[in-house]
Every structure is written in C-alpha cells, then in structure tokens.
N, C-alpha and C positions, 0 to 999 in steps of 0.2 A: 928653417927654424920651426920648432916643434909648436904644438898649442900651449902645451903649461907654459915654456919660455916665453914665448910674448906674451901670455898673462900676469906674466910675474914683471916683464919689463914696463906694461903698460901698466900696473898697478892695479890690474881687475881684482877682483871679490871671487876666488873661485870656490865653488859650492860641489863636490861629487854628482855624476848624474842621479846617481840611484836617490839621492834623499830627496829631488823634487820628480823625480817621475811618479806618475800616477800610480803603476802597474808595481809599484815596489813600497805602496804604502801600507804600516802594518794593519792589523785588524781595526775595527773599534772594539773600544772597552766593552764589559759587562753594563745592561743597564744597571741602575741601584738597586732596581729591587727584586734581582735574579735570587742573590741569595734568603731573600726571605720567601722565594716560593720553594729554592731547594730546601730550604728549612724546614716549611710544612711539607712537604712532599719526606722525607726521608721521618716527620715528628709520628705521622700519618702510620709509613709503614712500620713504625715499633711500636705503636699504641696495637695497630692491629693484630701484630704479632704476640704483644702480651697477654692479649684477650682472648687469643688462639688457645694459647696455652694455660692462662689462668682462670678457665670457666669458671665463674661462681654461681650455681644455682639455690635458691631460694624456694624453700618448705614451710609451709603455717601447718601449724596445730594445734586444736582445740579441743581439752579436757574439761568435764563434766565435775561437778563439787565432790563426788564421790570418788575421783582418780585419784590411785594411790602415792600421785609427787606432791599430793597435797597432805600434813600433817596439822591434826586442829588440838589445842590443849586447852582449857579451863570449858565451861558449860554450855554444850551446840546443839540445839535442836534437831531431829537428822530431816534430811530431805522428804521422808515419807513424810511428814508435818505440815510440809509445804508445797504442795502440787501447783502448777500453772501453767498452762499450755504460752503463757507470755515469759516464762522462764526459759533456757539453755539447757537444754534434757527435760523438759518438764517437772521441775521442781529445783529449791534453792535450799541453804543449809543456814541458820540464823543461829548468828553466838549471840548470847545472853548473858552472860557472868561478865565480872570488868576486866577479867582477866581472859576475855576467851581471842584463841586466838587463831589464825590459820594460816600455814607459810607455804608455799607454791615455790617450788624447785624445778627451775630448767633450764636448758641450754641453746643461747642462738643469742640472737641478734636487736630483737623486739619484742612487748610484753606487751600484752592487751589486755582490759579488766570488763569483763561484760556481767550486764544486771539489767533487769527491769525498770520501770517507774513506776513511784507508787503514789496514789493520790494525798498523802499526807508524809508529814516532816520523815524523811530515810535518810539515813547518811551514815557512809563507817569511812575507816581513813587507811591509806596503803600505803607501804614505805616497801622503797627499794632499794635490796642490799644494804641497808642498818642504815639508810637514809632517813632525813627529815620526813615527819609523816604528812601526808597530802587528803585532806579530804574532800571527799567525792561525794557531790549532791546527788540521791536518785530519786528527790520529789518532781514528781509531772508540776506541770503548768495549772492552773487552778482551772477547773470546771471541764477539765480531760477526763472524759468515760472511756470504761474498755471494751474495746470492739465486740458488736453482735454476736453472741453463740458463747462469749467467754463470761461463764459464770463462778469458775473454779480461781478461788486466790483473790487477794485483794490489788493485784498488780491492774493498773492500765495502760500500760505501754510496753510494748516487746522488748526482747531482750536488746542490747546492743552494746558497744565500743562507750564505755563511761570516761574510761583513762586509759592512756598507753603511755610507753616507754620506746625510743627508737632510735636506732643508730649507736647500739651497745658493742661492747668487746662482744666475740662466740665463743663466751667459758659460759660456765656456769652463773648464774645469778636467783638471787629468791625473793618473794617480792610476800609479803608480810600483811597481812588485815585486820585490823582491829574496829573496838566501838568507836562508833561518832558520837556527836551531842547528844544526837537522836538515841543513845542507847544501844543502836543494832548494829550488829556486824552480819552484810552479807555474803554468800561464799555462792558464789552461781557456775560460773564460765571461765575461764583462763584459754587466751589465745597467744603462741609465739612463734618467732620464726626462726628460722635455722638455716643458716650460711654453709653449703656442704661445697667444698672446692673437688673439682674435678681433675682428679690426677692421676685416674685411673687407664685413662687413655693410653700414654707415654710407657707406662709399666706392663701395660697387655700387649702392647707392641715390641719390647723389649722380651719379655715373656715367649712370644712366638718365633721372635728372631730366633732367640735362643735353644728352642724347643726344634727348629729346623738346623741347627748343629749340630744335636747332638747325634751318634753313630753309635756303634754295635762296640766300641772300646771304652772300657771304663774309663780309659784316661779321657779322650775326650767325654765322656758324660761329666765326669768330675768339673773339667773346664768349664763347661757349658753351666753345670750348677752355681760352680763361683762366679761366676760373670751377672748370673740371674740373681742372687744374692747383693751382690754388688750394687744395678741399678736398683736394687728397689728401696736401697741403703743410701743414696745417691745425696745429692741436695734436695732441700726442701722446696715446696714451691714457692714460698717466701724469699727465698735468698736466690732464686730465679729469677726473680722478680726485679729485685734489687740490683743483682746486677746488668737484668736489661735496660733498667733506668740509670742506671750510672753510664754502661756503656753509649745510652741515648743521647745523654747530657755528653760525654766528652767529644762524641762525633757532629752533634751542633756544633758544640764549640771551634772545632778543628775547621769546620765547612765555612762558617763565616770569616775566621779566620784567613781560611785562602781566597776566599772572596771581597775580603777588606785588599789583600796583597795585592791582587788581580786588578781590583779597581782604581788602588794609588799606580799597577805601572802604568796601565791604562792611559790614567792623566796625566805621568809625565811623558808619553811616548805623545799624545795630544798637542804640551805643552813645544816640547821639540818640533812638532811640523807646524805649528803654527809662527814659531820663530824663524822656520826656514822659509813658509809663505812670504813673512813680512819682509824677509831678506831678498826673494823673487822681484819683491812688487818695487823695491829702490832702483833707481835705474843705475845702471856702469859708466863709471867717469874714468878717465886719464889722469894717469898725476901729472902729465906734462913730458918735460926733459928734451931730448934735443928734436923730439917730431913737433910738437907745442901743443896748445887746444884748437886751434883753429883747423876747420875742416874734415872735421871726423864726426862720426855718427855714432854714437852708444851702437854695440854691440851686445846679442842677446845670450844669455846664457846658453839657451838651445841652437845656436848656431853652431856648426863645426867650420872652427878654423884651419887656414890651409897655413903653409909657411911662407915669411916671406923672405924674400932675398934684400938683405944691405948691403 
C-alpha cells in the first residue's frame, strides 16, 4: 500500500513536502521602506539631470544716473551739481519740479535702488512697473558725520542698497522715481540681475556633429544644413524642462506602485507559511475504523511511510 493510501485510510492531514521544507521557502518581502529610498534615489538622479541641462547663470549690473536706460522728464539738476565721493560714480542727479521724474528700463530678475544718507529730512518714492509707490527714507541717524577727508557734498553715508525688488519674471520691467515729502527726488545707482539660461551647450554640440557630416556632395551638405537648422529650432528649454518633470512624476509613481504590489504579495506569501507552520505544529490523529485508537503513535509528517500489507 502506497503512502497517500494509508493516509487517506487513516484520516492524516496531508500537507505537499515542498510547502514546509525549509529550502523551498519563498523570498522575504521588501522591507517598507525600500521603496522610499528608490524613490529618492531615482528623484536625485532627474533633479540632477535637469540642472545638467538647465544651467542658469546669474549677471548683476550696475548703471550710473547718467546711463542712457534711464529717461528723466520735468526739472533735474544734472550730476555735475552734485559731486560726492559717497555717491555711485561720484555724483547724483536731483529732480526738483513736482513733476520730475526718472524711469529706469531693464531686464532680469532683481532691481536694486542705491543712494547716499544725508544728514537731514531726504526721501523720494519708487514704483515698480506702474505699481503702488514706496518710499524710501535716505536720512542718516542723527549726530552721523561723514567720514575724514570727505568734504565734497552734503552726504554722510556711502552709497548703498536703500530698496530692491527680487524674485521677478526675466522680461523687461521699469522702475519709476518720483518726490518724496522731502521734496527731492534722487537718481544715483540702479543695480539688476539677469537670469541668462545656458543652452548653448546642446547646440554647439549638435553644430559639430553636424559639421563632421558634412562631405564634398552638395547633397549631403544640404542634409547636414537641415538637420543643423532643425536642432536649433528644436524645443525650448522650458518645455525640456517640463517634460522631465512630468516624466519624473509618472515614473515615481509607477515605482511605488510596484513596490505597493510587491509588498502586499509579499504578505500574503508570509501569511500562507505561517498557516502551514501552524498546521505543522497540530499533531496527527486517526479517525479510527477497523485498526481503532489504541496503540499507535502520531506519525510525523517528515516521516516516509513504507506499505503495509492487510
């Protein structure tokens, strides 16, 4: 008699060997928190790659009261009026009429408004881009004198940063000065920055590919020309941009995803060996029948049965 048959006569519990051997159990699962380091690791390498690619570097520039993206209309003193070695070019430009005015044109990122301090009441006001106007205190501190050897000009404090503007669009913006209480409007310094994207790189490289194409056949030169035309026509680095953040976002998403999958089979492949343990650990009875219960011993699962003869 086989082994399955006297199992099934004697009523055992039979269980496959493979589900409690040791050497056939499956993996363990993912820990939890695998997928939030694949996460940062793959967030990592597409930040880095956009930065690769989307250099932005950063220019300041600062124009004197007499540069011509400055335009002044109603009644201005000129700079030669006002010499000071505590001034932004050594001298400042002072409107006087109620109408006087001066508007500063340019392009970037950040505006900066630089001026003196002067030992009595100064103030003019500055609006940017037809904005509300703001004004700008440039009286010193009372009982401030101006530094030894400075006799020219009634300023006692160097020039400096009175007001900025930061974290603008890079178009064009103009930033506007009129009188303050005080009467004056002053015109000193203007400092800004400018956001120039690098994407000259990808195109001088596309440029030399291209230029090592071309041979002694017009037709290929022609190819070679349209192809160089082409990238340089290409996407924008904006919409490169855009779709390396989209592509970033949907391959997170996909990763956790399979890492959600992975961790629920995980648990039920866990949950299945843990019901076969417990099914191990019950011991094997007889249902009885014409042997009886007396005088038998539980037999182990890992036992191999031989047959017996009735």
């Amino acid at each position: 008699m086989s082994t399955s048959t006297f199992i099934r006569r004697h009523g055992l519990s039979y269980i496959p060997f493979k589900h409690w051997c040791p050497s056939s159990s499956p993996p363990p699962p993912l820990p939890p928190y695998a997928h939030i380091m694949l996460r940062r690791w793959i967030l990592q390498a597409t930040l880095g790659a956009m930065v690769a690619r989307a250099g932005i570097t950063y220019t300041s520039h600062t124009v004197d009261d007499d540069d011509s993206s400055i335009t002044y209309s109603g009644t201005w003193e000129p700079s030669s009026s006002h010499p000071s070695p505590l001034n932004y070019g050594g001298s400042h430009t002072l409107g006087v009429s109620s109408d006087a005015r001066a508007v500063f044109t340019f392009t970037g990122v950040a505006v900066y408004y630089l001026a003196s301090l002067w030992p009595y009441e100064v103030n003019s006001y500055v609006s940017l881009d037809g904005g509300p106007n703001v004004l700008i205190d440039m009286t010193a501190p009372p009982g401030t004198t101006a530094p030894s050897g400075v006799n020219v000009g009634d300023e006692v404090v160097n020039f400096d940063v009175r007001w900025r503007a930061e974290g603008l669009e890079n178009t064009t913006h103009t930033l506007t000065i009129t009188r303050g209480p005080s009467t004056y409007a002053i015109s000193d310094g203007f400092r800004y920055t400018v956001a120039i994207e690098d994407t000259t790189s990808e195109v001088s490289t596309s440029s030399r590919t291209q230029q090592n194409l071309v041979t002694s056949t017009s037709q290929q030169a022609v190819a070679s020309e349209s192809l160089s035309s082409t990238s340089a026509g290409g996407l924008s680095q904006k919409n490169l941009i855009i779709i390396a953040v989209v592509c970033s976002v949907f391959g997170t998403l996909l990763l956790v995803g399979i890492c959600c999958l992975l961790f629920t089979l995980g648990g039920r492949k866990k949950k299945n060996r843990n019901q076969v343990n417990e099914a191990n650990e019950r011991p094997l009875t007889y249902n009885g029948g014409a042997y009886g219960n007396n005088g038998y011993t539980p037999v182990s699962m890992a036992t191999q049965y031989s047959p017996v003869n009735t």
